[in-house]
Structures are given as structure tokens and as C-alpha cells.
N, CA, C and O atoms as a CHARMM CRD file, in Angstrom:
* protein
*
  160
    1    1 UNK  N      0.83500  -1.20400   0.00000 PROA 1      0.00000
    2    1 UNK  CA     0.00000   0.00000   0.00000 PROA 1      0.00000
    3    1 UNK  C      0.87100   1.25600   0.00000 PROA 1      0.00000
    4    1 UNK  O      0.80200   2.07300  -0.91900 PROA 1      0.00000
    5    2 UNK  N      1.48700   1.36300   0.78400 PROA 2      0.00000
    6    2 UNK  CA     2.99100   2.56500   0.70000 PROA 2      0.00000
    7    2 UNK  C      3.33600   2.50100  -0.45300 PROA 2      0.00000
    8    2 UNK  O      3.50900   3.56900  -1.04000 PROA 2      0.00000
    9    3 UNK  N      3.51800   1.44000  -1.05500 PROA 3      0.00000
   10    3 UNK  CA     4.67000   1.73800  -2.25900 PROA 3      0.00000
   11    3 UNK  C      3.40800   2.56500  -3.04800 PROA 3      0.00000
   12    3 UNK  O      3.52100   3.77200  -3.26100 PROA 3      0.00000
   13    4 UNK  N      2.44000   1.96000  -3.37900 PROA 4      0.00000
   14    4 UNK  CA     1.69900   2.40600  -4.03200 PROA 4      0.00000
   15    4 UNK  C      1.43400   3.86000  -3.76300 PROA 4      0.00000
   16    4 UNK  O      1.15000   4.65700  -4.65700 PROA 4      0.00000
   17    5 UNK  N      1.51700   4.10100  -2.77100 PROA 5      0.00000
   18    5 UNK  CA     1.01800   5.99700  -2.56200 PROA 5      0.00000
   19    5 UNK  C      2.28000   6.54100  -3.27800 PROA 5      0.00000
   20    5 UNK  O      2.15500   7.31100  -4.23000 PROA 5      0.00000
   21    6 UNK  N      3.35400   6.19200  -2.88000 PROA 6      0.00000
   22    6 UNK  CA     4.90900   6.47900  -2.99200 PROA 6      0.00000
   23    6 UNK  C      5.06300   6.69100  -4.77100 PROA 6      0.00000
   24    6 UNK  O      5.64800   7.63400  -5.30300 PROA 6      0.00000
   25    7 UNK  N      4.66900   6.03900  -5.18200 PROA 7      0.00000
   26    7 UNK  CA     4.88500   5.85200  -6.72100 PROA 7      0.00000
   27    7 UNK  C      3.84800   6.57300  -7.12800 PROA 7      0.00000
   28    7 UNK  O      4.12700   7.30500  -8.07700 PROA 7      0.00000
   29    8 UNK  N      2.70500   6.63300  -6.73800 PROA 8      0.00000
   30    8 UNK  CA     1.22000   7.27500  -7.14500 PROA 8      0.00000
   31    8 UNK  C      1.89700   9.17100  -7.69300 PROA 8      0.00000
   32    8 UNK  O      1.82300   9.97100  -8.62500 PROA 8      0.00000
   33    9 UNK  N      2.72000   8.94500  -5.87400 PROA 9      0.00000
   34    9 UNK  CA     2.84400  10.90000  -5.33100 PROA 9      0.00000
   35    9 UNK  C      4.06000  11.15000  -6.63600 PROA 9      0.00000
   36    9 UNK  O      4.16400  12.20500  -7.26100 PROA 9      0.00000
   37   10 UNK  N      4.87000   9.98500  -6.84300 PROA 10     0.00000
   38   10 UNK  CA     6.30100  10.14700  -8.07800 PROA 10     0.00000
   39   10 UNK  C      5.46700  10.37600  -9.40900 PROA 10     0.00000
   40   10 UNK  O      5.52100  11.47300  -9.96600 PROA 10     0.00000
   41   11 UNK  N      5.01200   9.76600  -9.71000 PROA 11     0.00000
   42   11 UNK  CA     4.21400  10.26800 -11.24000 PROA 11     0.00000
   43   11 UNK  C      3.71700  11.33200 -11.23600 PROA 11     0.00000
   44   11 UNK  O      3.79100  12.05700 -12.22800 PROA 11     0.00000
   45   12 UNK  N      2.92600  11.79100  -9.84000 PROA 12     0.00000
   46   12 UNK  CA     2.31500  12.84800  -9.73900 PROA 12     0.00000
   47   12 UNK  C      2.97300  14.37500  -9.93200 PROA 12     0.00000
   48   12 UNK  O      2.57100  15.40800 -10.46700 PROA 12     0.00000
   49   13 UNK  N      4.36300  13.93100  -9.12200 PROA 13     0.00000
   50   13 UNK  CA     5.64500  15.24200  -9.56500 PROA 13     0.00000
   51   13 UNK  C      6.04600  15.17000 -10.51000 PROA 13     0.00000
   52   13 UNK  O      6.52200  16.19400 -11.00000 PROA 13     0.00000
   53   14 UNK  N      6.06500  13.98800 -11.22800 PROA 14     0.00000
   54   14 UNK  CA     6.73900  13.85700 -12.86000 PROA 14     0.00000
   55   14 UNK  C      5.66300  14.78000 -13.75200 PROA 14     0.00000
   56   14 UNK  O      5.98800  15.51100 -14.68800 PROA 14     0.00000
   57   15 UNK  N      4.40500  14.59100 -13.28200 PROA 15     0.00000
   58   15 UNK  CA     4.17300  14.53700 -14.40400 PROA 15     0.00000
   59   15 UNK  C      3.68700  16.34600 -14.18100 PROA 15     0.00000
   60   15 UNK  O      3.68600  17.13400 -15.12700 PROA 15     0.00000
   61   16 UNK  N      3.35200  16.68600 -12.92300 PROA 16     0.00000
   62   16 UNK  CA     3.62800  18.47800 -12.79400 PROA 16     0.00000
   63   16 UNK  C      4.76100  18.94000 -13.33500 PROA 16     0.00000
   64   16 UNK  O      4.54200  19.92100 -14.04600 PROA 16     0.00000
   65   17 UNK  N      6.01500  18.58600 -13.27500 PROA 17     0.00000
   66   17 UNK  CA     7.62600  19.19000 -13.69800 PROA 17     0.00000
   67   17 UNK  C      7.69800  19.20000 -14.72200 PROA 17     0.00000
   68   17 UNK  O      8.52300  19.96300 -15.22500 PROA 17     0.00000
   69   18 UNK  N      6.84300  18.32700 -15.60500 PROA 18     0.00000
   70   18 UNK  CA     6.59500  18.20800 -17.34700 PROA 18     0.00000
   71   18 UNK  C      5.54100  19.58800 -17.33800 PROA 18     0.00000
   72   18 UNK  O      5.90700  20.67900 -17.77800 PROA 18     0.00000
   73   19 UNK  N      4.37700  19.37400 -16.84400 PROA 19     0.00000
   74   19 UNK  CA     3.63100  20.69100 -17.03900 PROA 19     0.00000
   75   19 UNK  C      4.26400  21.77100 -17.24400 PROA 19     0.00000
   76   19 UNK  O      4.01300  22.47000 -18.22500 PROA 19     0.00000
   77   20 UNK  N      5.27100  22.11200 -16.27500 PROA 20     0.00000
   78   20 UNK  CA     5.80000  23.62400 -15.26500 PROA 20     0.00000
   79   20 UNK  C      6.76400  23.98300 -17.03600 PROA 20     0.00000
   80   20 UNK  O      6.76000  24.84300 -17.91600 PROA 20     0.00000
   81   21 UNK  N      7.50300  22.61100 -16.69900 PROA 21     0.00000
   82   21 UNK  CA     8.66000  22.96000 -18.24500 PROA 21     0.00000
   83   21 UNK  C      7.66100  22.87100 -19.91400 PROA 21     0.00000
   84   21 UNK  O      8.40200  23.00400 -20.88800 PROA 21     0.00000
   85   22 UNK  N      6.64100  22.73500 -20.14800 PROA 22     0.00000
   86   22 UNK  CA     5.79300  22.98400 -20.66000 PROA 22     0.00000
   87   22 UNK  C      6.02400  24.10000 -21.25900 PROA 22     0.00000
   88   22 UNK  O      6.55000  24.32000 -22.35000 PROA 22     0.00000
   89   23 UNK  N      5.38300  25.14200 -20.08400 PROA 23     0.00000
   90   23 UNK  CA     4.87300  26.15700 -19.84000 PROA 23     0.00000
   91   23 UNK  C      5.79600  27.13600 -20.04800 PROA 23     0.00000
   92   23 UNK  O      5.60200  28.11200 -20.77300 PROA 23     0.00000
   93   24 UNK  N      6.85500  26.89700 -19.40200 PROA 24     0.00000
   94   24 UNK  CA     7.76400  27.96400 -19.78600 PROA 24     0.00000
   95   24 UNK  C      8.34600  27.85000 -21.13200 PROA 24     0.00000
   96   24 UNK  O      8.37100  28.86600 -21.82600 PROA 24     0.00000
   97   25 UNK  N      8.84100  26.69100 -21.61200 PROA 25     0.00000
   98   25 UNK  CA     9.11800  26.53400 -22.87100 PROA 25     0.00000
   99   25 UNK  C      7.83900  27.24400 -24.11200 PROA 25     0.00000
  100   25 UNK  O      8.24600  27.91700 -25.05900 PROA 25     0.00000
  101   26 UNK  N      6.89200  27.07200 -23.98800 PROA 26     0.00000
  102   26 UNK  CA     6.09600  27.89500 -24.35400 PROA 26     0.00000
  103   26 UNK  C      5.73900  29.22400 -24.61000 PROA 26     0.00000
  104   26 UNK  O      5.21900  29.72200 -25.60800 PROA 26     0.00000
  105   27 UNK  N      6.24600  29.91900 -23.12300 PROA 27     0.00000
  106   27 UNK  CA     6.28700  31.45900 -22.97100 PROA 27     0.00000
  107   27 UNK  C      7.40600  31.93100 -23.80800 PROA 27     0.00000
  108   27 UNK  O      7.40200  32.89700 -24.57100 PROA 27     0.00000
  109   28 UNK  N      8.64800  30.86700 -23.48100 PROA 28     0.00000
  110   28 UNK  CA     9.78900  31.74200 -23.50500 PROA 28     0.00000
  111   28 UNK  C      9.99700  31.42600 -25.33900 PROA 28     0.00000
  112   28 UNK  O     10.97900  31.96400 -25.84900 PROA 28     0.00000
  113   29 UNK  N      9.17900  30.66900 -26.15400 PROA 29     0.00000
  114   29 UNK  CA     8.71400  31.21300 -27.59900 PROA 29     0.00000
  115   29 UNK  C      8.04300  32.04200 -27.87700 PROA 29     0.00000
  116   29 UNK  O      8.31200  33.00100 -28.60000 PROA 29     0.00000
  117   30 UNK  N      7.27200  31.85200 -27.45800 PROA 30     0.00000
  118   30 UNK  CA     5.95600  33.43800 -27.59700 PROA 30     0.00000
  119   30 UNK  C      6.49700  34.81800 -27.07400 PROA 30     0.00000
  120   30 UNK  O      6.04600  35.92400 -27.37100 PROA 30     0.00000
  121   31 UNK  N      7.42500  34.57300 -26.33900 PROA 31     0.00000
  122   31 UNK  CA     8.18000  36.21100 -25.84500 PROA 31     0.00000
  123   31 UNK  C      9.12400  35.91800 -27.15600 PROA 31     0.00000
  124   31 UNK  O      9.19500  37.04700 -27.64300 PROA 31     0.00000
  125   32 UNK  N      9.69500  35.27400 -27.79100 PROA 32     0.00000
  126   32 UNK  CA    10.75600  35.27200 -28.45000 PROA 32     0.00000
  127   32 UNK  C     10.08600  35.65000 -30.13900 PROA 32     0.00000
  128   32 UNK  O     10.59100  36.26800 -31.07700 PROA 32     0.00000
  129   33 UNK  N      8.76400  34.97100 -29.98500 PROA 33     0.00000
  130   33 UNK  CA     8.01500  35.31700 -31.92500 PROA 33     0.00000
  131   33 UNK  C      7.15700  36.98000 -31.25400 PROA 33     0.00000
  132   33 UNK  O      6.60900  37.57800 -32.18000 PROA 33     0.00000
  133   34 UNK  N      7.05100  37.50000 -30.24400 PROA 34     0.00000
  134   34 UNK  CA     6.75400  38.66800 -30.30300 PROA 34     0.00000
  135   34 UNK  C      7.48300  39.93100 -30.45100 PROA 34     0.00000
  136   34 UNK  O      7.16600  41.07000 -30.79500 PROA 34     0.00000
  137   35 UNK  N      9.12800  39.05200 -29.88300 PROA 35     0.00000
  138   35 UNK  CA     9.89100  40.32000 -30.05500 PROA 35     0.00000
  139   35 UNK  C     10.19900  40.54600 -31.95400 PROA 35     0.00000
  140   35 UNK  O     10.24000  41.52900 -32.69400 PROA 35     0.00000
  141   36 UNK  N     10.39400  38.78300 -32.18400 PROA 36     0.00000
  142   36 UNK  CA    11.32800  38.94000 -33.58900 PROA 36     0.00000
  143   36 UNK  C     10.07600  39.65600 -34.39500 PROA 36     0.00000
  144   36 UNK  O     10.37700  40.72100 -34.93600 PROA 36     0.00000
  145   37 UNK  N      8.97400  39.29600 -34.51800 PROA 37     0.00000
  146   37 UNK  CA     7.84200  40.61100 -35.15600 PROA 37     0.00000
  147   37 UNK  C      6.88500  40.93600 -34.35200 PROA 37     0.00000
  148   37 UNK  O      5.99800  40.24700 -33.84700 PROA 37     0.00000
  149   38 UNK  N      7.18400  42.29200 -34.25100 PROA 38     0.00000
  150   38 UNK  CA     6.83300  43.56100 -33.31400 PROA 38     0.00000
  151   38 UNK  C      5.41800  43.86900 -34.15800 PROA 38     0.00000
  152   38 UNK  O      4.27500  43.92100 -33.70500 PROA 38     0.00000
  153   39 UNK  N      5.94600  44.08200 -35.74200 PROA 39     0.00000
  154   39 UNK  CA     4.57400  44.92300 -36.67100 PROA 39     0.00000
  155   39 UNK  C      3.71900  44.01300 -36.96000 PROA 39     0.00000
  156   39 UNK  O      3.16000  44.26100 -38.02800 PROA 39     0.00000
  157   40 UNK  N      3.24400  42.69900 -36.27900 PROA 40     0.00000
  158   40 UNK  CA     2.33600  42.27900 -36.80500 PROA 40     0.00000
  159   40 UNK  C      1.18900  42.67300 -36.01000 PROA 40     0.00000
  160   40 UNK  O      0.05500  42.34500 -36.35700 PROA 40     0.00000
């Protein structure tokens, strides 16, 4: 039963730390295609 919570709570951070790096990888394109064109 432990292991099981234990491994449950590990996927659970895996799979938030994928979200988080997601997210920023995301932003930090969209800050990068807003600077390279400004006039659109």
C-alpha cells in the first residue's frame, strides 16, 4: 500500500515538472516570436 502511494505521489511530480517545463518553454517562444515581429 505505501509503495503504491509512494509511486502514485512520483508520477504525480513527474508529471507536474513536465507541465511547469511545458509552460515555460512555451512562454519563452511566444516572448521570443513577439519580439522577432513587433509589426504584426
Amino acid at each position: 500500500m505505501l509503495f503504491l502511494i509512494s509511486s502514485a505521489s512520483l508520477i504525480l511530480m513527474i508529471t507536474i515538472i513536465m507541465i511547469l517545463i511545458v509552460n515555460l518553454i512555451s512562454k519563452k517562444t511566444f516572448m521570443d516570436r513577439e519580439k522577432s515581429s513587433p509589426f504584426e
